[in-house]
N, C-alpha and C positions, 0 to 999 in steps of 0.2 A: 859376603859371598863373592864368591872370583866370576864372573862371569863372559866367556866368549860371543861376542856373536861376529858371524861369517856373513859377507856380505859382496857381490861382485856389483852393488850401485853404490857407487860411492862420488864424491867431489873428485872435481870439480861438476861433478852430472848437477844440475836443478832440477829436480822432482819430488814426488808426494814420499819417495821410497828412502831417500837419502837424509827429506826433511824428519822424518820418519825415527829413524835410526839415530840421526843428533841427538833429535828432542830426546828421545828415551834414554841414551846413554848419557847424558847431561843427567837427567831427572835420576837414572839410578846412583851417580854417582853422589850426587846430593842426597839419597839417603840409604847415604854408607856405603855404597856394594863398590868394591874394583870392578873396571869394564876393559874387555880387550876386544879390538875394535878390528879385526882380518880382513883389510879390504886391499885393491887391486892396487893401491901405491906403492906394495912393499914389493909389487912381480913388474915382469916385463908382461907388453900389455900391446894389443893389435887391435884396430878398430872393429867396431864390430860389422858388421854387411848389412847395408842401408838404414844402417844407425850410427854412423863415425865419432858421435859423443859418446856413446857406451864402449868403455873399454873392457876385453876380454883378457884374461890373463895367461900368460903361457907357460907351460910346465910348470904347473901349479904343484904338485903334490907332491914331491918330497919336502919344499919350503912348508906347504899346511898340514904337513905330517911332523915335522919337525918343531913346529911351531904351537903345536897342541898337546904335542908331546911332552913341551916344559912348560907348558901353561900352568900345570897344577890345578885346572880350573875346577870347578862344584857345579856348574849348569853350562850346556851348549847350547846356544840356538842357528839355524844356519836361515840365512836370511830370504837367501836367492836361490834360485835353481840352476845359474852357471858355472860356471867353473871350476870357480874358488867352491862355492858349496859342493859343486857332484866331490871335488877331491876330501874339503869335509867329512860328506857322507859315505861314504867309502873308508875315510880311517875310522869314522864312531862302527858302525856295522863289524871289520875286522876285530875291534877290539870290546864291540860288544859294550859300548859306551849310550846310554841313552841321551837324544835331544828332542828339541824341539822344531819347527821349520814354518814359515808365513810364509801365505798365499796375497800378493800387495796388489796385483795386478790382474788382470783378465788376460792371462798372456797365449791363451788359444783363441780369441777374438781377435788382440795386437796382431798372431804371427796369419792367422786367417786373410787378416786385410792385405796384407802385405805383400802374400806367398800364393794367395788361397788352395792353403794345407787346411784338408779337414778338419773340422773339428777335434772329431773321434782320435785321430790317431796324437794330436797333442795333447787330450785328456788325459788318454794311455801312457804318455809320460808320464802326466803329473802324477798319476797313481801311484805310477813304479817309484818316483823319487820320494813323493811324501807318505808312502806307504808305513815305512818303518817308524815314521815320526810319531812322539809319544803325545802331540797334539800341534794339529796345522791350525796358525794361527790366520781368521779373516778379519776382516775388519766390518763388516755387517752383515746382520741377517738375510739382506738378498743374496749375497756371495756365499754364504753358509749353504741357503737351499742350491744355489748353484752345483757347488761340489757334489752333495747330496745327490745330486739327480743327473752327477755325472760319475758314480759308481764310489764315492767317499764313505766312508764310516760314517754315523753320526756321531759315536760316542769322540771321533779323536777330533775331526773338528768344529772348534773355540771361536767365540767372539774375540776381538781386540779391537775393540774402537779406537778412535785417535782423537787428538786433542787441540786447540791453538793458542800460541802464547800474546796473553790476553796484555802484558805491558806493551809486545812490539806493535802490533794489530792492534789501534785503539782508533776512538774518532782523536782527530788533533789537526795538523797542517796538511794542508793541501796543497799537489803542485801544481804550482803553479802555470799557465797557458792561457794562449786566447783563443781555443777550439770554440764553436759553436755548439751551445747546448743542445739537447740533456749529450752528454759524455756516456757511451758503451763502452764496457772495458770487458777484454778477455783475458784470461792469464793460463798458460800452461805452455806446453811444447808446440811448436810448428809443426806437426806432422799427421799424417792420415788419420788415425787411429784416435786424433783428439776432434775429428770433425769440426774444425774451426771454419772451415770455408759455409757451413749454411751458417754461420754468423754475418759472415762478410756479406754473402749475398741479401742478407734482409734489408727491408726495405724501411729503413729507421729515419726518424727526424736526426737531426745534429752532426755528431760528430762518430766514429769506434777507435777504440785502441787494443791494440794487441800487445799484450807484454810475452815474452818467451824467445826461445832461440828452437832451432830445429831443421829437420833435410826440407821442409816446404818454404820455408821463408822467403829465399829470393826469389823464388816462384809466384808466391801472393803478392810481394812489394809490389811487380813488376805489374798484377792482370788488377792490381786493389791502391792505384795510386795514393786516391784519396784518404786509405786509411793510416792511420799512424801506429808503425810499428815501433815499439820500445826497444825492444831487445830485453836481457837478461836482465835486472836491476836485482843490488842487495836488500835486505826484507826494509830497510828501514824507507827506502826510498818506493820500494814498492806497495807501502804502505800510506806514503802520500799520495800515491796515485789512488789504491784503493777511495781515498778519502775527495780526491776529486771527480770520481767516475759520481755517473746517477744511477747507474744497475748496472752488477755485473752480469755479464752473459755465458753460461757454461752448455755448451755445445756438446760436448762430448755425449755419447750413447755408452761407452766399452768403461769409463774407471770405475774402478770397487771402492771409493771414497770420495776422493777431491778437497784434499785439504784447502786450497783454495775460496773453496766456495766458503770454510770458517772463518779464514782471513778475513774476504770480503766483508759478510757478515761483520763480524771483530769491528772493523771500519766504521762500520755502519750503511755498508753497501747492501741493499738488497738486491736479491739472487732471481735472474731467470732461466728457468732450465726445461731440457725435457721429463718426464715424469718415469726417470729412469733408474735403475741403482747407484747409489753415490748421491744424488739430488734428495730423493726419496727418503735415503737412510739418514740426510744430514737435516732438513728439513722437513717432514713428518708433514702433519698438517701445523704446522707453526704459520703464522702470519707473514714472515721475513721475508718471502719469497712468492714466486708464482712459479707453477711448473705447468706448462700444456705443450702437447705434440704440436699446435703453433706457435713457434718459434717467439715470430714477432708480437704476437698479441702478448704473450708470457711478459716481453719487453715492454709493451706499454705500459701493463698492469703496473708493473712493478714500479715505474715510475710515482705510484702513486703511496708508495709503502714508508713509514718515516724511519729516519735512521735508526733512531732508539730503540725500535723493534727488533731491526737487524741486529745490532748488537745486544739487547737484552738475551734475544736468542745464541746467538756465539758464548755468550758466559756459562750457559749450563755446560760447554765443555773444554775437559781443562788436562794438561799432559800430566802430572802428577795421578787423575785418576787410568787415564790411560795408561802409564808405566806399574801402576800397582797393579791393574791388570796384567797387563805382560810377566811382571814375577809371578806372578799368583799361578799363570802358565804352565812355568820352567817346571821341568824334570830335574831338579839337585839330583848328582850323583852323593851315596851313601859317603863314598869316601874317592879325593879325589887319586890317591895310589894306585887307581887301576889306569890311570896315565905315565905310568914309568916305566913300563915297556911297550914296545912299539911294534905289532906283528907285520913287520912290512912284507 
């Protein structure tokens, strides 16, 4: 099967949304399917406003009209709700083409913090954009009720859990350092909406690290001498760190997953979190982790957790089942000839 998916996160960005999109299009093209991959490299591209790592793409839509136009594809999925996807959605609608659309993010909480833009009136987006879609893909059951009880269908939106790759992510080498034990590690983006800063201020034995890049970073380097920020690292290296941390700490209240925290896991890191969605849906009541709305106690606990646990937990999830989810999804179109003319 030919399949598109529309995407405005793409790389060079590091997040749960890009890591996301790899895995799956790797794993589909491994069994069997063509993948066409629409993302903001092929446009001209402007930073986005107080997000200068997320590129916007500019006069998008005759290029993603044209470009779907010869797809020839069998399934659409549109990934994001920017740019590249509204012009997407705008040629399927015209042409009466069905897809499908994920929901990856909390992105009226993101834009709330930020803006503090109501709620309500960025829900009323999401309605309007994923309205037509023939199933909004979430990634956990709390996100599911989320929608739900922000005016969504139940019947259109789907589970899609996510998965980690279980060869990169393993226990193995550690990096090597002479920080002071136990080692906290954080990993995700430096900025508001990942709530890293009530990690920094606890009140922990040893040593923290933060791995990620982002618009708060040179802010925290400067008010959090003591902590060690990493920056960006590729997974393999990010993976010996995982293996030298003694708990990971995930701060965040706003993500709808955190793939992350399966990495960690994978390691053999045991996880300390708030008792939120994303923590919740990845940890259950499994043993691997502690979640309490105290921060720091969650962190001691957890010290106490053995690695094998952490990863025994990480192997129950795996990108091959999450990708046959994601097909199992898709809306195949009957035939793909209803993309040979183009109602512009």
């Amino acid at each position: 099967m030919k399949i598109v998916i529309v995407t405005d996160a793409w790389k060079p960005q590091v997040n749960g949304v890009v890591r996301t999109l790899t895995q799956t299009r790797d794993e589909l093209m491994q069994m069997g399917h063509e993948v066409d991959l629409l993302n903001p490299l092929e446009f001209r591209t402007l930073p986005c406003p107080t997000y200068p790592e997320i590129r916007l793409s500019l006069f998008a839509r005759r290029k993603v009209n044209n470009r779907l136009k010869a797809a020839k594809l069998d399934a659409l999925h549109i990934a994001t709700e920017g740019p590249l996807g509204m012009a997407a959605r705008a040629y399927a609608l015209r042409n009466k083409i069905p897809f499908t659309t994920a929901y990856h993010t909390r992105f009226p909480e993101y834009v709330q913090a930020r803006t503090r833009l109501p709620l309500s009136l960025t829900y009323r987006f999401l309605r309007w954009f994923h309205g037509p879609s023939s199933a909004v893909m979430v990634p956990t059951e709390v996100v599911r009720r989320d929608l739900l009880d922000n005016g969504f269908a139940a019947q259109q939106v789907v589970l899609w859990s996510r998965g980690v790759d279980l060869n990169i992510f393993k226990p193995g080498p550690a990096l090597s350092h002479q920080e002071k034990p136990p080692v906290f590690l954080c990993v995700g983006r430096v900025a508001v909406e990942k709530n890293i800063e009530a990690f920094l201020k606890l009140d922990l034995p040893g040593t923290k690290w933060v791995a990620g890049d982002g618009p708060l970073l040179a802010d925290l380097k400067l008010r959090y001498p003591k902590v060690r920020f990493t920056g960006v690292m590729d997974q393999e290296t990010l993976a010996s760190l995982y293996n030298a941390a003694d708990v990971f700490v995930f701060p965040s209240r706003t993500d709808t997953f955190g793939l992350v925290l399966l990495e960690a896991l994978a390691c053999g890191c045991p996880v300390a979190a708030y008792p939120v969605t994303g923590p919740i849906d990845v940890l259950g009541d499994a043993p691997a982790g502690v979640m309490d709305e105290d921060l720091r106690l969650a962190c001691l606990k957890a010290l106490d957790i053995p690695r094998q646990i952490a990863r025994s937990h990480a192997e129950k999830f795996s990108w091959r089942a999450s990708t046959e989810t994601f097909l199992a999804h898709l809306h195949p179109l009957k035939s793909s000839s209803a993309f040979a003319t183009e109602a512009a």
